[in-house]
VMD Tcl script that draws the C-alpha trace (Angstrom):
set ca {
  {0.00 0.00 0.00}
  {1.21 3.63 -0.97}
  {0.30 6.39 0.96}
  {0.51 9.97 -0.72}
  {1.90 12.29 2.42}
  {0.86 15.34 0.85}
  {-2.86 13.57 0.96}
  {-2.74 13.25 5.06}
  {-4.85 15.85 6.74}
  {-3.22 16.70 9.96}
  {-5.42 18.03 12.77}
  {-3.88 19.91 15.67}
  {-5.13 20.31 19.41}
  {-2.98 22.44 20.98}
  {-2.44 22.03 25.02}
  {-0.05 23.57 27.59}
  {3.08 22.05 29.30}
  {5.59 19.68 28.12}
  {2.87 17.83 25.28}
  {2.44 20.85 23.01}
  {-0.22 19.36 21.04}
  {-2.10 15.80 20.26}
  {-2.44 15.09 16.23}
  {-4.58 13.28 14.26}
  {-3.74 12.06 10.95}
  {-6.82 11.63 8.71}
  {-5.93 9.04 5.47}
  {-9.39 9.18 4.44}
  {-11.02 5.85 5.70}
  {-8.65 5.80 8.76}
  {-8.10 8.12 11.11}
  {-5.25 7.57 13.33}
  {-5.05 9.34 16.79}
  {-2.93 9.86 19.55}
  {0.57 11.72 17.58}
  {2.20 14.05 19.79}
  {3.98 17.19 19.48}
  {6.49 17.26 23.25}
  {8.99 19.35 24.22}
  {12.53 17.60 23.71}
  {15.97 18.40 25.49}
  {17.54 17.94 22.19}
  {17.30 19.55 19.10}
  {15.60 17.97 16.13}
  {17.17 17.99 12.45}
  {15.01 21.67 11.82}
  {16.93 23.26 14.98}
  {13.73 23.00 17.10}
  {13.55 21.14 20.61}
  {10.27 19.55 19.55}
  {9.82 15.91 19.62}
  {7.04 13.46 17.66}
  {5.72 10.72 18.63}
  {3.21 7.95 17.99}
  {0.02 6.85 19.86}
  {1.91 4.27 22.60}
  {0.16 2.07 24.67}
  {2.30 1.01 28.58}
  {3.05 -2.53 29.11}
  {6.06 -3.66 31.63}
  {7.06 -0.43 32.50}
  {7.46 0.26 29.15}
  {5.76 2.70 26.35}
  {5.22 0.51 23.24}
  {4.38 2.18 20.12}
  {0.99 1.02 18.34}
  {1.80 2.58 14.81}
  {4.97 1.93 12.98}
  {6.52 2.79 9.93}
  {8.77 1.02 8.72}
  {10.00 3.16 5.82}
  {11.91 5.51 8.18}
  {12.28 8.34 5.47}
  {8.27 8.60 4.90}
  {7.98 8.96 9.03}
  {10.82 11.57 8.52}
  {8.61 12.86 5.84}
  {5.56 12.50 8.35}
  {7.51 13.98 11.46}
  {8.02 17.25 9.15}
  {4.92 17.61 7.80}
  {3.71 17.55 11.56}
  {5.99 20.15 12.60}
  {5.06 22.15 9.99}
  {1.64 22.00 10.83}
  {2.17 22.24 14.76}
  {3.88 25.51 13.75}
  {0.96 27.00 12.16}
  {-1.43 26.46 14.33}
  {0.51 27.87 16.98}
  {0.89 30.74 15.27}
  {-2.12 31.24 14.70}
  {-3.14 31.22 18.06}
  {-0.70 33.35 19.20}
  {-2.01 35.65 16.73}
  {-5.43 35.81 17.93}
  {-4.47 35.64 21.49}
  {-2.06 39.15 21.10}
  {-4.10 40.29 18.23}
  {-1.19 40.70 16.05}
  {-0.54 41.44 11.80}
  {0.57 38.75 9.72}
  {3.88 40.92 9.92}
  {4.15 41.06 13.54}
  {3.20 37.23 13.37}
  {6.15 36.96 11.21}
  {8.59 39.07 12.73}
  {7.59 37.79 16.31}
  {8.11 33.49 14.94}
  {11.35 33.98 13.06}
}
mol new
graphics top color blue
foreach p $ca { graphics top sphere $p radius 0.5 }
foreach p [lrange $ca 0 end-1] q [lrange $ca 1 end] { graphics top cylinder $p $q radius 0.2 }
display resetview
């Protein structure tokens, strides 16, 4: 099965602490839940110290993940598109929150 990445509708739900947002990635028929957008003590390949991950389910005092992909340059692929997406939404609602300009938006996220 081939999936088309740029087809994948990415929903955001932005939320406060160290998990900066939950994501849902709609292929159409499936929907899969439970992506999420963390804060990270490392920086990821885009200079950011964001961190995704899948949904993950706890068993033996370990987090096991319930989707994998095994092509590791489509979840790269994925990972991006997710931060990219993260990104805007957060802008945006910094935006409404401070009631800024596209240019102040702009100036204030580069």
């Amino acid at each position: 099965m081939t999936i088309d990445i740029e087809k994948i509708v990415i929903k955001i739900k932005l939320t406060d602490g160290k998990m900066k947002a939950i994501v849902a990635l709609d292929f159409g028929d499936v929907v899969l839940r439970g992506f999420r957008v963390q804060d990270s003590q490392y920086e990821n390949e885009r200079g950011e110290k964001l961190w995704v991950t899948p949904p993950t389910y706890q068993g033996g005092g370990k987090y096991h993940p319930i989707v994998f992909f095994p092509d590791k340059d489509f979840w790269k692929r994925l990972q991006i598109r997710i931060l990219d997406a993260y990104q805007a939404a957060d802008r945006d609602r910094h935006k409404k929150a401070f009631g800024l300009s596209d240019e102040e938006a702009d100036a204030y996220f580069k």
